[in-house]
Each structure stands twice: as structure tokens, then as C-alpha cells.
C-alpha angles and dihedrals in degrees: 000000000000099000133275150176135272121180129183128201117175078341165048154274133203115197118184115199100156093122094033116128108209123227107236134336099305140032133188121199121178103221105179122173133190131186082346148053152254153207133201118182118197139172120286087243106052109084126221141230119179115197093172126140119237118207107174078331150091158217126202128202099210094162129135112217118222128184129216114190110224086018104111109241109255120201121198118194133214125208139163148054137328106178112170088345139061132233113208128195120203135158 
């Protein structure tokens, strides 16, 4: 997984990235939603960071972090809108 987008518009979307290998250390993906929602699913090891905006709106970090020792840390980032709607990522 290198990154991506995922827009919502009187929707939803649902991403599963539970077997995904990132490229690299770090990904971005822009996940905006609005008037509707979205999930994003991801490992237990790769750690998040949601940078996201909130207008009427929100995003929720519901991950589990879990450590492998000798398995390289992975970040994804979240960025994005939620205007009169949420993102949440979970494992």
C-alpha cells in the first residue's frame, strides 16, 4: 500500500487494509466524507495518525496497537474532511 483517496458523498465507503504490506515506512490517504461516512480498517501493527477536519463533523482513531519486535514500525496518515459526516479507522 502506497497511499490513496477515498471520498464520500450521501455515502459511504468501506476500505479494508487488514493484509496490506505498506511501501515504505509511511502512507497518506486523503479519506473525506461528506453527508456520509467512512471506515477504514488497518493491521494491529501499523500506527496511526489522523490529521482530518472535522466541520460538524468527525474522525475517530479506534486502533489497537500491537508491537513486533524485529517488524519495522509502519504509520498511516489521515487526512482530510468530515463535514457533516466521520471517518473511523479500526483494526
Amino acid at each position: 500500500f502506497r497511499g490513496g483517496r477515498a471520498f464520500a458523498c450521501f455515502g459511504g465507503f468501506q476500505l479494508d487494509l487488514t493484509q496490506s504490506e505498506m511501501e515504505g515506512d509511511q502512507a497518506v490517504i486523503d479519506a473525506t466524507a461528506v453527508f456520509g461516512g467512512g471506515e477504514i480498517r488497518v493491521p494491529v501493527t501499523w500506527n496511526v495518525v489522523v490529521e482530518g477536519t472535522g466541520i460538524f463533523g468527525g474522525y475517530e482513531d479506534s486502533t489497537q496497537h500491537l508491537t513486533i519486535e524485529g517488524k519495522p514500525k509502519k504509520t498511516l496518515i489521515v487526512r482530510g474532511a468530515a463535514v457533516f459526516g466521520g471517518v473511523e479507522v479500526k483494526n
